[in-house]
DOKOL-420693 format. One line per field, with one value per residue (C-alpha): x, y, z; residue number from 1; chain; residue in one letter. Coordinates in steps of 0.25 Angstrom, whole numbers. Example, Ala and Ser with C-alpha at 12.3 -4.5 7.8 and 13.67 -1.06 7.14 Angstrom:
<rs>
xx = c(49|55)
yy = c(-18|-4)
zz = c(31|29)
gupa = c(1|2)
lomi = c(A|A)
rotor = c(A|S)
</rs>
This chain:
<rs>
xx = c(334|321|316|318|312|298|300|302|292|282|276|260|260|267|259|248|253|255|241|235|245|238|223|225|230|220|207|215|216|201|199|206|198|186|193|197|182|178|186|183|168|169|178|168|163|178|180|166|171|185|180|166|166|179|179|177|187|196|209|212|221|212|204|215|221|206|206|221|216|204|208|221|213|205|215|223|210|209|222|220|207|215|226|216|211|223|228|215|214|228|232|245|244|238|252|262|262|253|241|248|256|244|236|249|248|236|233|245|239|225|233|241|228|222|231|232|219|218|229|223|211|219|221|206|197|211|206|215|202|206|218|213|201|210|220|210|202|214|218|204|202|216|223|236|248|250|266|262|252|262|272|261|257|271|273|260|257|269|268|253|258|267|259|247|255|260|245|240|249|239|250|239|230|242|246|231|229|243|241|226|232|242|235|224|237|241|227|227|238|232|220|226|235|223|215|226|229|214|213|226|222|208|215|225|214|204|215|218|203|202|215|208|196|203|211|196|191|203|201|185|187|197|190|186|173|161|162|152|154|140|136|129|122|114|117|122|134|146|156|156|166|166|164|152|146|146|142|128|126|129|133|147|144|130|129|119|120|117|112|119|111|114|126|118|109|97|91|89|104|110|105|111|125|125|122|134|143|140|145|157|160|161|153|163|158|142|136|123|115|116|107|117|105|90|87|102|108|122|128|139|149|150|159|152|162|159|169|168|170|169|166|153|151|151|149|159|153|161|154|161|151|148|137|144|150|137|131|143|140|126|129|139|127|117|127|130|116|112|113|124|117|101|102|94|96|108|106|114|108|92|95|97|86|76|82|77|64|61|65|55|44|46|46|35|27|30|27|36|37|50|52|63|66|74|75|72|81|92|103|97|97|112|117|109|109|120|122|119|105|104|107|98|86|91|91|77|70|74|70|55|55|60|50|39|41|35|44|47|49|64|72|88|94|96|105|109|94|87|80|71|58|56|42|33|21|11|14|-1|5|19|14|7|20|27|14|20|33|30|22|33|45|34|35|47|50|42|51|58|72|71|76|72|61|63|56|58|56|51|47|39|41|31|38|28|30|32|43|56|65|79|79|87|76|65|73|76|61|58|68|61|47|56|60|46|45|56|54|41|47|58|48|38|51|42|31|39|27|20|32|36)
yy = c(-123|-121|-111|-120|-133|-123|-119|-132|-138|-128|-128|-130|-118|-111|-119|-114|-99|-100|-106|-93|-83|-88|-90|-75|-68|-73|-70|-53|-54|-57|-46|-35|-39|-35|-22|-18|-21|-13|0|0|-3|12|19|26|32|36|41|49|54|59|66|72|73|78|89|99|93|105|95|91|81|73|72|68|59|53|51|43|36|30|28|21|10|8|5|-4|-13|-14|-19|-27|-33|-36|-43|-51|-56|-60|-69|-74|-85|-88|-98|-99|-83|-86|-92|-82|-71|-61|-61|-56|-48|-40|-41|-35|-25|-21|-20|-9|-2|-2|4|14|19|20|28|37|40|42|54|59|60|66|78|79|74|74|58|45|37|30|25|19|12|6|1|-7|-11|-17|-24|-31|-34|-36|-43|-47|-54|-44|-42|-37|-26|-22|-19|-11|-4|0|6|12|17|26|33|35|42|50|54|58|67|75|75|77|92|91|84|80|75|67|61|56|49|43|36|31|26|20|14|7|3|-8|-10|-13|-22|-30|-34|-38|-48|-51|-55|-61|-70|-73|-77|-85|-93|-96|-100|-110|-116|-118|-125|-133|-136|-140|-149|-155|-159|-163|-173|-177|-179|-190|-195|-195|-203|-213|-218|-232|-228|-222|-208|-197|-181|-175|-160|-158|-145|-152|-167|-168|-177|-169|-181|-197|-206|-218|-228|-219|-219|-234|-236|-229|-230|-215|-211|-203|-193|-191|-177|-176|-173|-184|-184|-188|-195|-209|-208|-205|-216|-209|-194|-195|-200|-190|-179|-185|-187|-172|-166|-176|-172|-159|-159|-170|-169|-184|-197|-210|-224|-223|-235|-235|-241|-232|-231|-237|-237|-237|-250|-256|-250|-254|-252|-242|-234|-221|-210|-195|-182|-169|-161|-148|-151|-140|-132|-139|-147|-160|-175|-186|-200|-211|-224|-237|-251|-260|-266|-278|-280|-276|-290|-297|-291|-294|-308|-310|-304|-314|-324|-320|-320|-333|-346|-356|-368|-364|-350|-344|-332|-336|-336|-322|-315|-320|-317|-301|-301|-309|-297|-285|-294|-292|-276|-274|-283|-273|-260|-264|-274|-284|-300|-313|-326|-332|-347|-357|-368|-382|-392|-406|-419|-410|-419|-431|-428|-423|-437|-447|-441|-430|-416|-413|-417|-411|-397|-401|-403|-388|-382|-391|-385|-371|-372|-374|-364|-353|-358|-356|-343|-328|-318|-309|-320|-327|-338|-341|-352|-352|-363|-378|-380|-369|-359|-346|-341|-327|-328|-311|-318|-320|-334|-339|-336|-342|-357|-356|-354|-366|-374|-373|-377|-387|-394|-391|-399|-409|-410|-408|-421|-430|-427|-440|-435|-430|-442|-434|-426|-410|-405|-392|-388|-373|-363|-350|-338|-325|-311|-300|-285|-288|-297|-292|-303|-304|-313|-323|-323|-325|-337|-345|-344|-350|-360|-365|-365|-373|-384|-387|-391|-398|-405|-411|-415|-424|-428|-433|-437|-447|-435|-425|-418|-414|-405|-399)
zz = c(-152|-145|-156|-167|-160|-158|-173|-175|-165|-162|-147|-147|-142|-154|-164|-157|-155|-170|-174|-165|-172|-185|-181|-174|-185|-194|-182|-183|-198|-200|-189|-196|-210|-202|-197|-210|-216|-204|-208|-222|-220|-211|-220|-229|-215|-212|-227|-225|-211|-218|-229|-224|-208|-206|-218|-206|-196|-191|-191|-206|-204|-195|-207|-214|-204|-203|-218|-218|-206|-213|-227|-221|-212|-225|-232|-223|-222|-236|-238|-225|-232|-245|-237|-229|-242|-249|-234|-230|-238|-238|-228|-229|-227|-214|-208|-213|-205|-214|-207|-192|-198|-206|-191|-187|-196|-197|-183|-182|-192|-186|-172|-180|-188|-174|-169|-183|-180|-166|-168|-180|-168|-159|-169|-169|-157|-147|-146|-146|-147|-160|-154|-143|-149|-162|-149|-142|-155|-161|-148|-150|-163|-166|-154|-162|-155|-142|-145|-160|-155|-144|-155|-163|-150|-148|-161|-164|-149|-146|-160|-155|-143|-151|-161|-149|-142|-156|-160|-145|-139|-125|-116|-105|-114|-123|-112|-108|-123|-122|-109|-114|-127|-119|-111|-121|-130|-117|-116|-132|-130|-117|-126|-138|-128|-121|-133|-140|-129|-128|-142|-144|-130|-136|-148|-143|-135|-145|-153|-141|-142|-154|-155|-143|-151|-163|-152|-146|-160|-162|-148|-152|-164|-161|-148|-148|-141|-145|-138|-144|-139|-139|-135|-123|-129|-138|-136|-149|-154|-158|-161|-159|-164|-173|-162|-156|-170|-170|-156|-157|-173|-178|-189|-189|-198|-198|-199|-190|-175|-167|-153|-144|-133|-138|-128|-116|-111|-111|-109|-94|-92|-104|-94|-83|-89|-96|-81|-75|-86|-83|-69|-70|-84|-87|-84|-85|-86|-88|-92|-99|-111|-124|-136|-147|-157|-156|-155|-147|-133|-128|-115|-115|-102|-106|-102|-104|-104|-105|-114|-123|-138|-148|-137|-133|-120|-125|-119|-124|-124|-122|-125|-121|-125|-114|-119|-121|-107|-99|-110|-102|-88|-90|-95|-81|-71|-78|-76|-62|-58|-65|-59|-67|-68|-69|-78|-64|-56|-46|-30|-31|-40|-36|-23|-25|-33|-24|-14|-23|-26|-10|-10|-20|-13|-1|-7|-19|-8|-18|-18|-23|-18|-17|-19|-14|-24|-20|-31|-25|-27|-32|-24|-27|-43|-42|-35|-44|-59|-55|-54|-69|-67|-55|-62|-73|-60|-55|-69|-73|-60|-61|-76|-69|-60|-70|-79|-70|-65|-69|-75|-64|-56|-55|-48|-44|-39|-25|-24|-29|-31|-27|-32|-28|-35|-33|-38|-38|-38|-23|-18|-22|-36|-33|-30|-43|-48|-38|-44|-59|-56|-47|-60|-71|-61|-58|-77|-76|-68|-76|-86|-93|-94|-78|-69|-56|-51|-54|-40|-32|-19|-16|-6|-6|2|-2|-1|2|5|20|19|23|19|12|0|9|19|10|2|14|19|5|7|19|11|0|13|19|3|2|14|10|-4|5|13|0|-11|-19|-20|-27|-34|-23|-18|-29)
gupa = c(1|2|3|4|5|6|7|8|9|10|11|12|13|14|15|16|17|18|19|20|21|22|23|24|25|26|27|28|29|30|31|32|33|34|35|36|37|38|39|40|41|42|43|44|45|46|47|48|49|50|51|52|53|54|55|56|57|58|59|60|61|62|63|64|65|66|67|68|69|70|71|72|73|74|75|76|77|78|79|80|81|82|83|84|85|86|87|88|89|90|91|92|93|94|95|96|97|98|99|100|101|102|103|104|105|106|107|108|109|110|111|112|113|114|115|116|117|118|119|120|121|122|123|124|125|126|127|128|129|130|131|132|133|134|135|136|137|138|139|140|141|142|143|144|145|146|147|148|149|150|151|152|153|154|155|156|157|158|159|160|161|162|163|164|165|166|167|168|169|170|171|172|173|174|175|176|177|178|179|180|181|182|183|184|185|186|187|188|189|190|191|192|193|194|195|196|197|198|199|200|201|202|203|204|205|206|207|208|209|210|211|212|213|214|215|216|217|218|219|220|221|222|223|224|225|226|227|228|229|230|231|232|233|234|235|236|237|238|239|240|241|242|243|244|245|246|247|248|249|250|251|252|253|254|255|256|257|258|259|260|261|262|263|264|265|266|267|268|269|270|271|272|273|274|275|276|277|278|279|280|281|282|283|284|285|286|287|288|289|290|291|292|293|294|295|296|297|298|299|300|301|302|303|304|305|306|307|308|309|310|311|312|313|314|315|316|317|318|319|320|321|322|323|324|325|326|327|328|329|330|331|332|333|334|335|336|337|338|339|340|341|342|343|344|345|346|347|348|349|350|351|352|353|354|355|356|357|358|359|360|361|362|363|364|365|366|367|368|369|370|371|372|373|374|375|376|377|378|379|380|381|382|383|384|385|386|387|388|389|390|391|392|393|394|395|396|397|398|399|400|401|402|403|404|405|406|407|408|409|410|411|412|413|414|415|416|417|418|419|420|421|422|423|424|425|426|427|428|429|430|431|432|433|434|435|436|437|438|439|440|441|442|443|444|445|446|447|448|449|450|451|452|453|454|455|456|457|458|459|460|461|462|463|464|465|466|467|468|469|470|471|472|473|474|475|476|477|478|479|480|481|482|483|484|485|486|487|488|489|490|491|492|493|494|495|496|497|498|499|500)
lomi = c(A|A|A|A|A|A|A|A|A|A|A|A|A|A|A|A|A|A|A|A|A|A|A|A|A|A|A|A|A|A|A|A|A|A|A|A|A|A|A|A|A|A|A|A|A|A|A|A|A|A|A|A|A|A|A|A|A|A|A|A|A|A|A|A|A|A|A|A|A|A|A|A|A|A|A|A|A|A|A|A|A|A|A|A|A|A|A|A|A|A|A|A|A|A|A|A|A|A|A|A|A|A|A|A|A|A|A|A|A|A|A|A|A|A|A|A|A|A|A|A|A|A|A|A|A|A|A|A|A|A|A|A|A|A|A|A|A|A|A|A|A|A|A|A|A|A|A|A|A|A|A|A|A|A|A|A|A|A|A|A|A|A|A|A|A|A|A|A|A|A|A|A|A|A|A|A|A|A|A|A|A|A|A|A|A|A|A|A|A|A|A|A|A|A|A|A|A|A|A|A|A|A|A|A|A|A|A|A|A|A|A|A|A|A|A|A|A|A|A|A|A|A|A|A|A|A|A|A|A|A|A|A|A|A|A|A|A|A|A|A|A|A|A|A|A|A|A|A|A|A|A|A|A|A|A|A|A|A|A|A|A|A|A|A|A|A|A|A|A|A|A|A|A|A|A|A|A|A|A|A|A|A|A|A|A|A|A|A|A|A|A|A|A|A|A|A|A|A|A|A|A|A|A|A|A|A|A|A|A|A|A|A|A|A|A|A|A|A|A|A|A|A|A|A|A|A|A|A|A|A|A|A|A|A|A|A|A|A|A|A|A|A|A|A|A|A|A|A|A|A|A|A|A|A|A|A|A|A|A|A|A|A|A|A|A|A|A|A|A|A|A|A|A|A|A|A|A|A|A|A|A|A|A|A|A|A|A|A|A|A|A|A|A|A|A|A|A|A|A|A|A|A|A|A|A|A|A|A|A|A|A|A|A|A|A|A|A|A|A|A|A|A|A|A|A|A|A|A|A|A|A|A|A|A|A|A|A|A|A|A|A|A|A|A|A|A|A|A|A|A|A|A|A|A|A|A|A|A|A|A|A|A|A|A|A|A|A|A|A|A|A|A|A|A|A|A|A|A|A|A|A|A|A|A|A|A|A|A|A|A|A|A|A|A|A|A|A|A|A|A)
rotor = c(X|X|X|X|X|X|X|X|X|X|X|X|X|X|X|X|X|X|X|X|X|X|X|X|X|X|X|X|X|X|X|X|X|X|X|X|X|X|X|X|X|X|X|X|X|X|X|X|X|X|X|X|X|X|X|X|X|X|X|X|X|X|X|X|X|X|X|X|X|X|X|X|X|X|X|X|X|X|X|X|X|X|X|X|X|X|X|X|X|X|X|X|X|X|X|X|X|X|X|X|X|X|X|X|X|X|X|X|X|X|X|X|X|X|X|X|X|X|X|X|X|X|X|X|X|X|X|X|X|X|X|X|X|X|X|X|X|X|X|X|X|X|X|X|X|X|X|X|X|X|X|X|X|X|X|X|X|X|X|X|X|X|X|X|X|X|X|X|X|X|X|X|X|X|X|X|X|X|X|X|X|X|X|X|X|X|X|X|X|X|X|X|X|X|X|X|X|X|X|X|X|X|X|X|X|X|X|X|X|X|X|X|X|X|X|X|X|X|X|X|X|X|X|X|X|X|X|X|X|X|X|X|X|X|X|X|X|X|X|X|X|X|X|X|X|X|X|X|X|X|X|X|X|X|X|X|X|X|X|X|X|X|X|X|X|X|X|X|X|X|X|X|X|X|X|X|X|X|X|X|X|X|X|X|X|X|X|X|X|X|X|X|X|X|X|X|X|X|X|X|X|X|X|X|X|X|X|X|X|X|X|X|X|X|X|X|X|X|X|X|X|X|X|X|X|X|X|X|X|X|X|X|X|X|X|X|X|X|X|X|X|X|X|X|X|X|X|X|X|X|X|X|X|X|X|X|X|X|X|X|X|X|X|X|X|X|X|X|X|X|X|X|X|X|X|X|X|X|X|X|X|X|X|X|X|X|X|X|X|X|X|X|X|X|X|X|X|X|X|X|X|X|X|X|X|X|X|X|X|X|X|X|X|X|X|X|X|X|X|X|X|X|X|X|X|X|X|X|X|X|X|X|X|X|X|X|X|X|X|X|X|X|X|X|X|X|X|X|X|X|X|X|X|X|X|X|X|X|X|X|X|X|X|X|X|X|X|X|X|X|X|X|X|X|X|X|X|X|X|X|X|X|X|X|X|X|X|X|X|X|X|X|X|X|X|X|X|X|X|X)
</rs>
């Protein structure tokens, strides 16, 4: 039962065995065409040897034997030639059982004729020679399947040995020749089943190789992500699927090779990615801008592999697009670092950057002025005309103030209606600044459609390179500048103008 289910079902290792059997015999076919153009290209020097050189030899029927040996090696590659010629092209020939059997064959013949002329040799010279170099020759050239030139040897080497000691009557010296022969038979044998197991391990693990490709190539194609599988040798794109093609604007079958630093972020960082590749054989989770065409960029995460294709070291790019989540992740910090009701930078966020504004003050001896801001009559606003009107008189003042300040310089809100000013200006130029937004809420409050007086009260404190200070620090000593103002304000409520 078992037998027929693998007739029936054959194991991938028979399928394989099979395929080898195949691909071997047609590798030692086209080898034995090359013998047989070989000994027919010599033959006019054997045919000139046979009937010219050897006119003299004192043993006649080595001549002879020469002569038989020769014509009939000629004659058997001709044939083979013919033969060769008639199943070459023939595919169907190819899978029958022809071609092994003629590399069967043939290779017996070429043992046999060996050992024909290594006796006819031994009737001359006393040398086996022939016999041994036709025995390890054939094991090289010719490794058949190891059981089939074990069955030739077995035949063809014990009528060696007989044939020796009839044409070889020195007992000492018989013996010797025996035991060498021998010896380079198992020899013989022991390559052709080194070599054929070499050969037949190679093949079945290049076919592996490429039924792996053939699966990556699927796998390739059908990804829902651009991926693109470059050479590391010369940086040139060996493959890129459909989505990779429409991600970065290439055509598919260009015909031309493309380059394939696109899917690296730049030529300092492709460097730095090869030599990690190198020594951990992937990089997961890299995210970076990418070139998608020459005038557009989108933020990607990447995964890098290294991996040998076509036995080339390769690198596998696979490409995911986050440009639109980093627009969403950029969109929540701006919001998380903006204040709800003004559009300002929010206590959190101003407050970390007023810190890193004083690190660099000390280690670049640096200069800004920092400004507390209290809106005046806040309260007062909320409880007659109601809190719309006082978020109007926040939003209205803090309009002014953004108004008025330079481009380096910002503000957040510091709490219900306070603000801070980091001004980079020296304070002479910082009340110059206060000047021009005192006058624009002094306009501001003449105003028709305002029913109350938009006034602010502030305070300044100057940051040098000596100051060694946390923005905290530095922020509540400007709120004590801002409260001798607003204590005078109090103090002078029907003189608003001359506290603003």
């Amino acid at each position: 039962m078992s037998t027929l289910r693998e007739l029936i079902f054959p194991s991938k290792q028979t399928g394989d065995s099979l395929l080898f059997a195949q691909s071997h015999h047609g590798h030692l076919f086209h080898r034995i065409k090359l013998v047989s153009i070989l000994l027919i290209a010599v033959y006019p020097y054997y045919f000139y040897a046979d009937f010219f050189l050897y006119l003299d030899v004192p043993v006649e029927a080595y001549r002879y034997g020469s002569i038989g040996i020769h014509l009939l090696s000629t004659l058997l590659s001709v044939l083979f030639l013919i033969l060769y010629r008639l199943l070459r092209n023939q595919t169907a020939a190819s899978r029958t059982v022809w071609p092994r059997l003629l590399v069967t064959i043939y290779t017996a013949l070429y043992l046999f004729i060996g050992m024909l002329s290594s006796i006819n040799s031994q009737s001359l010279t006393g040398n086996v020679d022939a016999y041994i170099i036709i025995l390890l020759s054939a094991a090289i050239i010719l490794p058949i399947h190891p059981k089939n030139f074990l069955v030739i040897l077995l035949i063809n080497h014990p009528v060696f040995l007989v044939l020796l000691s009839m044409a070889n009557k020195d007992k000492f010296d018989l013996l010797t020749k025996q035991i060498n022969t021998t010896g380079t038979a198992i020899i013989a044998c022991f390559i052709v089943l080194t070599l054929y197991n070499l050969r037949k391990k190679d093949f079945i693990n290049t076919r592996k190789l490429q039924e792996n490709e053939i699966h990556f190539r699927k796998l390739f194609s059908v990804n829902p992500y651009p991926l693109v599988l470059s050479r590391i040798r010369d940086n040139t794109v060996v493959q890129l699927n459909a989505e990779a093609a429409h991600f970065f604007q290439i055509p598919l079958d260009s015909g031309t090779p493309a380059d394939a630093s696109f899917t690296y972020p730049s030529s300092a960082e492709k460097e730095e990615i090869i030599h990690e590749l190198l020594q951990k054989d992937s990089i997961k989770n890299r995210i970076c801008q990418l070139s998608v065409s020459p005038h557009s960029q989108k933020w990607v995460m990447i995964n890098y592999e290294l991996i040998i294709y076509d036995n080339e070291t390769c690198v596998l790019a696979g490409i995911t697009d986050i440009t639109e989540l980093k627009k969403a992740e950029a969109e929540l910090a701006r919001y998380a670092s903006l204040d709800a009701l003004t559009g300002a930078l929010n206590r959190g966020h101003g407050m970390a950057l007023l810190q890193q504004e004083l690190d660099q003050c000390r280690e670049q001896s640096g200069e800004l002025v920092v400004c507390f801001v209290d809106i005046n009559n806040l309260k007062e606003v909320n409880d007659r005309y109601g809190h719309a009107e006082g978020d109007s008189l926040i939003n209205k003042a803090c309009e002014v103030l953004q108004r008025n300040l330079e481009p380096e310089d910002y503000l957040f809100r510091y709490g219900g209606d306070e603000f801070v000013l980091v001004l980079h200006t020296p304070p002479d130029a910082a009340e110059l600044i206060w000047t021009r937004i005192r006058e624009d809420l002094l306009a501001l409050s003449r105003e028709p459609d305002i029913p109350f007086p938009v006034s602010v009260s502030h305070g300044f404190f100057a940051v040098g390179p000596g100051t060694d200070m946390s923005a905290a620090e530095i922020i509540e000593a400007a709120d004590k500048e801002m409260y001798i103002e607003k204590h005078s304000y109090k103090n002078n409520t029907h003189s608003p103008s001359n506290t603003m």
